[in-house]
C-alpha positions in Angstrom: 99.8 211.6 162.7 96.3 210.8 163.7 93.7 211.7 161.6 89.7 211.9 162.7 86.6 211.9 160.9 83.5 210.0 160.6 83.0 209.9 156.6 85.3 206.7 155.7 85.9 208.1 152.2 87.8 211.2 153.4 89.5 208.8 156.5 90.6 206.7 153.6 91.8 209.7 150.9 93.7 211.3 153.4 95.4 208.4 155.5 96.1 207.4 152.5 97.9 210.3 151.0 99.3 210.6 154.1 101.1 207.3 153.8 101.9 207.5 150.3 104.2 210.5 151.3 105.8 208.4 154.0 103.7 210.0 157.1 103.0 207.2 160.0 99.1 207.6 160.3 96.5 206.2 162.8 93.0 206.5 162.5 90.0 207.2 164.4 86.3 207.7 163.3 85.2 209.7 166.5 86.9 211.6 169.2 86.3 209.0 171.8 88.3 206.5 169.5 91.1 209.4 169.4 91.6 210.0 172.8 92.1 205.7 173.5 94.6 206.3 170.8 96.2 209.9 171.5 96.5 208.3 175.3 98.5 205.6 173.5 100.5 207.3 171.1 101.9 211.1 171.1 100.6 212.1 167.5 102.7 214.9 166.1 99.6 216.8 164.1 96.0 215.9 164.3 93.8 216.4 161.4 90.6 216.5 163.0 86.8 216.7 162.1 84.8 219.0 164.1 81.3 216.5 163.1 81.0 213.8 164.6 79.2 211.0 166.0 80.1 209.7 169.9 82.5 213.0 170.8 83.0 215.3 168.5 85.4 217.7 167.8 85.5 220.0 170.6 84.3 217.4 173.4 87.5 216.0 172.3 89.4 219.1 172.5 88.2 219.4 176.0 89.5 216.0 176.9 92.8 216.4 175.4 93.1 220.0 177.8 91.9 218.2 180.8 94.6 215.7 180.1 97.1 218.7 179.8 97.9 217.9 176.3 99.8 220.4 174.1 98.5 218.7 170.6 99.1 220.1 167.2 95.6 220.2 165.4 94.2 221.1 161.9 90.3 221.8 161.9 88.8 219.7 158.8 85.3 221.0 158.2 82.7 222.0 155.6 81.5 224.2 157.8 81.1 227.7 156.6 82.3 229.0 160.4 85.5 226.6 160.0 87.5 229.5 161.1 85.5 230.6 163.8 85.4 226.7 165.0 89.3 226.6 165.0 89.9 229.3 167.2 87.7 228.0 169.6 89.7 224.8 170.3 93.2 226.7 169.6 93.8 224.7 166.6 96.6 225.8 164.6 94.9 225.4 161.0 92.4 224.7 158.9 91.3 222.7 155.9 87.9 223.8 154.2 86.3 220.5 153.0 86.1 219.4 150.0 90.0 220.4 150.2 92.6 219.4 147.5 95.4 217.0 148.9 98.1 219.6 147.4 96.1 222.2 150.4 96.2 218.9 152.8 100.1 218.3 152.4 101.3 221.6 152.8 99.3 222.5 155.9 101.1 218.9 157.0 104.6 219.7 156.2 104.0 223.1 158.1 102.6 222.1 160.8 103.9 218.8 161.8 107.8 219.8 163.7 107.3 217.0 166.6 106.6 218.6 170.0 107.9 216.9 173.3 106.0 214.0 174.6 104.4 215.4 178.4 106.7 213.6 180.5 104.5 211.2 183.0 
C-alpha cells in the first residue's frame, strides 16, 4: 500500500495505522517520490493527497496513465470539491480530511483486492 501526502503528521498517523493492522506500507511525500516508488513496486491501493508540493495529485495521476497503470486510488483531501477531484483522476474513493482511522480502514479493507501486476 503506498500512501502520499506532504503533511508528515497524517503520513505518520496513517502508515502507521496502516501497519499496526498488518498492511505493508511505503511512503511518499510528493507524487514525484510515488511514481520512483509505484515504478518499483505494484502498490495494491494508493491513498493519495491531491496537495502537494513537486507533483501533485493529478500530475501524478497523469503519469501513472501514461505509464498504462491500472492503480487503485483513494483521494485524501480537505478540499471541499474532494468529490469532484476524485472523479477527475478515476479514483475509486474518498477520505474527507480530518478523517477518523475507523473511515480510513474500512475504505482500505474495501478497496484493497490486489489487481494483476501489468506484465512487462
Amino acid at each position: 500500500m503506498l500512501v502520499v501526502d506532504d503533511d508528515p503528521t497524517i503520513l505518520a498517523t496513517v502508515s502507521e495505522a496502516l501497519d499496526f493492522e498488518g498492511f505493508p506500507v511505503i511512503t511518499a511525500t510528493n507524487g514525484a517520490e510515488a511514481l520512483e516508488l509505484v515504478d518499483r513496486n505494484w502498490p495494491s491501493l494508493v491513498l493519495l493527497d491531491m496537495r502537494m508540493p513537486v507533483l501533485d495529485g493529478w500530475g501524478f495521476m497523469r503519469a501513472v496513465r501514461e505509464r498504462g497503470l491500472n492503480l487503485t486510488v483513494v483521494v485524501m483531501t480537505a478540499a471541499a470539491d474532494a468529490r469532484r477531484w476524485a472523479r477527475e483522476i478515476d479514483a475509486q474513493g474518498v477520505l474527507a480530511k480530518p478523517f477518523e482511522l475507523d473511515d480510513l480502514l474500512g475504505a482500505v479493507m474495501r478497496l484493497r483486492a490486489p489487481r494483476p501486476c501489468p506484465e512487462n
